[in-house]
C-alpha positions in Angstrom: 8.7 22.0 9.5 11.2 24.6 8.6 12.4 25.1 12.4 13.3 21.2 11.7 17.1 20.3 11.8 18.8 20.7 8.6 21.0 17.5 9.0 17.8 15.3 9.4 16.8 13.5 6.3 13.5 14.9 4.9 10.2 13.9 6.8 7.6 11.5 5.5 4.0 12.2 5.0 2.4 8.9 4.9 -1.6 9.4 2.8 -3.8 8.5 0.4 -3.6 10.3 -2.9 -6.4 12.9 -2.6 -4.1 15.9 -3.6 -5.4 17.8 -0.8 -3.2 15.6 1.3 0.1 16.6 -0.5 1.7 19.5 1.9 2.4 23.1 0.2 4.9 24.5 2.1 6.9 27.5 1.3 10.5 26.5 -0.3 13.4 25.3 1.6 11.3 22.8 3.2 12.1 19.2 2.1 9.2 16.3 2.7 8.7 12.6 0.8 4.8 12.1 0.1 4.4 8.2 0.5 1.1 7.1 -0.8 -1.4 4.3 1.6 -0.7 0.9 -0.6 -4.0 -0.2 1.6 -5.8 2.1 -0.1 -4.6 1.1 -3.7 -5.8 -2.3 -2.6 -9.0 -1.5 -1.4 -9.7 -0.1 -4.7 -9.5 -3.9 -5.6 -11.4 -5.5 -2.9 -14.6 -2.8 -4.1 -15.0 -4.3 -7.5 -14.1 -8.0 -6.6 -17.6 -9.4 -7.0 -17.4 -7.9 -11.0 -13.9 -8.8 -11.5 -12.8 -12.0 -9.2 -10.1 -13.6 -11.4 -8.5 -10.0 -12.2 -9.0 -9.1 -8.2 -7.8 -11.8 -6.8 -4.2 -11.6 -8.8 -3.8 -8.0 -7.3 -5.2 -9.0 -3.9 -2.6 -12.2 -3.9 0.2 -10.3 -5.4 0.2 -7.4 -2.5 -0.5 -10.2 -0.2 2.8 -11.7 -1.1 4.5 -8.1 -0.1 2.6 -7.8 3.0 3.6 -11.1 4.0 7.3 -10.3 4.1 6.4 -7.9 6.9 6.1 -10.8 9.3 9.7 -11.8 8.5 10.9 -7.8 8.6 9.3 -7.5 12.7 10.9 -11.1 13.6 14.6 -10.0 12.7 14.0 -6.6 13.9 15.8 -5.2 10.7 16.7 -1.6 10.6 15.9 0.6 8.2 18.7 0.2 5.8 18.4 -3.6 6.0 14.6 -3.2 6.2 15.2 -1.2 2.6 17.5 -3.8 1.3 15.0 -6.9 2.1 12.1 -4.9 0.1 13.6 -4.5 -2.7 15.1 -8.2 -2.8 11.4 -9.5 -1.6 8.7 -6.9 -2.3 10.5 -5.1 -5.4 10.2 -8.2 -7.4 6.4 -8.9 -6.8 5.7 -5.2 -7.1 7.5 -4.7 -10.5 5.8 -8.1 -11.8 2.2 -6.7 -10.7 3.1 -3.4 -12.2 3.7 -4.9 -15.7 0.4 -6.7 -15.2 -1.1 -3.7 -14.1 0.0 -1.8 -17.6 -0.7 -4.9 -19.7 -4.2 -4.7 -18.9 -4.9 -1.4 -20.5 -2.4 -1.2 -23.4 -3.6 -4.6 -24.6 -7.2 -3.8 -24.2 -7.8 -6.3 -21.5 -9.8 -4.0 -19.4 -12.2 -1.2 -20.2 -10.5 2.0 -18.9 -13.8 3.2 -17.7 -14.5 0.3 -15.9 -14.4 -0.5 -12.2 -11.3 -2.5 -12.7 -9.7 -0.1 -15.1 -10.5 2.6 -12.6 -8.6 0.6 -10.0 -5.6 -0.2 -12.4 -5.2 3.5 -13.0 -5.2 4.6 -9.6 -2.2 2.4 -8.9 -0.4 2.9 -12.2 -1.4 6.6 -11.6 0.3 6.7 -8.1 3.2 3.7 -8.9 5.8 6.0 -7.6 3.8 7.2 -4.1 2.8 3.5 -3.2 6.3 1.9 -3.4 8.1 4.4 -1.8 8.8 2.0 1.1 11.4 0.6 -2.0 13.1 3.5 -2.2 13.2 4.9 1.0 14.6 2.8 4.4 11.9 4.8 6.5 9.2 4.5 4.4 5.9 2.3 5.4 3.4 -0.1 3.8 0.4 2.1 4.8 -1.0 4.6 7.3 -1.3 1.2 9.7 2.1 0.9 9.6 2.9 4.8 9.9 0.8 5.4 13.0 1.5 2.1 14.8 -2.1 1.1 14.9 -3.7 -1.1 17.2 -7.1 -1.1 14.9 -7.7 -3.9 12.1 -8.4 -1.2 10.2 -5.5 -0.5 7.5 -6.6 3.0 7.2 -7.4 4.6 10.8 -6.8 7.8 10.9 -4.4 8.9 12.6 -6.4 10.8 15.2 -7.8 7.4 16.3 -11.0 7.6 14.7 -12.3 4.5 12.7 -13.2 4.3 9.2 -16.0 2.2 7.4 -13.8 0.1 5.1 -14.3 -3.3 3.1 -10.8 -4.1 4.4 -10.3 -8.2 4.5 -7.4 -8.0 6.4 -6.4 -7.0 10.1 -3.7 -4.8 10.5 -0.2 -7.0 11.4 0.6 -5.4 14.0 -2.0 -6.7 16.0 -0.8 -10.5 15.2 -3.3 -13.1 14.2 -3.2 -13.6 10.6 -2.0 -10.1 9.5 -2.0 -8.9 6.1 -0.1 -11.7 4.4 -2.4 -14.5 5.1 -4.2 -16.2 2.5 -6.8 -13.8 0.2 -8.3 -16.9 -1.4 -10.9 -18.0 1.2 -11.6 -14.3 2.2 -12.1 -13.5 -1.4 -14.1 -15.8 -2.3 -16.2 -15.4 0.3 -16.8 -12.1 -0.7 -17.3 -12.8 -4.0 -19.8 -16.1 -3.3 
């Protein structure tokens, strides 16, 4: 990283939150820590069968902004109009769910302590990581969308190697009904 050009805008790390993911480099060296939004949702899809009404708004909601993708790939948008489409499209859904997200807990809604309220804190706890792609032309959804995946698995590693995941939904790039397809059948049949 520091033998990287000066003039080049700052790299992106795309991960999940663990901190042991966030690179310590030495100062001087500029990098924009992008958080997995698959993995914020699959926080959701785990506690589903206890919370189906409360999951299935959050599963819809980033359905919605994963949907846009299929429009984003058909014009072939660059990054700067790529940027500009989020935030007309995705920022709007993302802000609304992040107001549900903090209503939950401030009005006592949801047990902080709770499966749910463990989910809701993870994404309010990591807001700024997960919409990066808002912010930042270059930025990605996820780790699919970072490494180019061929898996249906949001969350391959990048070295190729699979990992277990309760993951409804393929990966976009692979076509078929990609991320923005209906959650409601797939929830519910999750969720009996």
């Amino acid at each position: 990283m520091k033998r990287r050009a000066a003039e080049l805008t700052p790299a992106i790390q795309m991960c999940d939150a663990l901190s042991r993911n966030v690179p310590k480099f030495a100062g001087g060296v500029e990098i924009l820590v992008a958080n997995c939004l698959a993995h914020g949702r699959r926080q959701f899809v785990n506690v589903a069968g206890s919370f189906p009404d409360e999951c299935l708004y959050v599963l819809e909601a980033l359905g919605k902004v994963y949907g846009h993708e299929a429009v984003v790939r058909e014009r072939s948008l660059a990054p700067p109009e790529r940027l500009r489409f989020d935030q007309e499209h995705r920022g709007p859904v993302m802000q609304e769910l992040h107001r549900w997200l903090e209503a939950q807990l401030a009005e006592h809604k949801t047990e902080p302590n709770s499966g749910l309220g463990k989910a809701i804190t993870y994404l309010s706890r990591h807001w700024n990581g997960l919409t990066a792609f808002l912010r930042e032309p270059r930025a990605p959804l996820d780790k699919a969308y970072a490494s180019y995946c061929t898996s249906c698995e949001p969350c391959t590693t990048f070295s190729g190697k699979r990992r277990r995941s309760e993951s409804l939904v393929p990966c976009a790039l692979r076509g078929g009904s990609g991320p923005g397809s209906s959650y409601r059948n797939r929830f519910l049949s999750l969720t009996g």
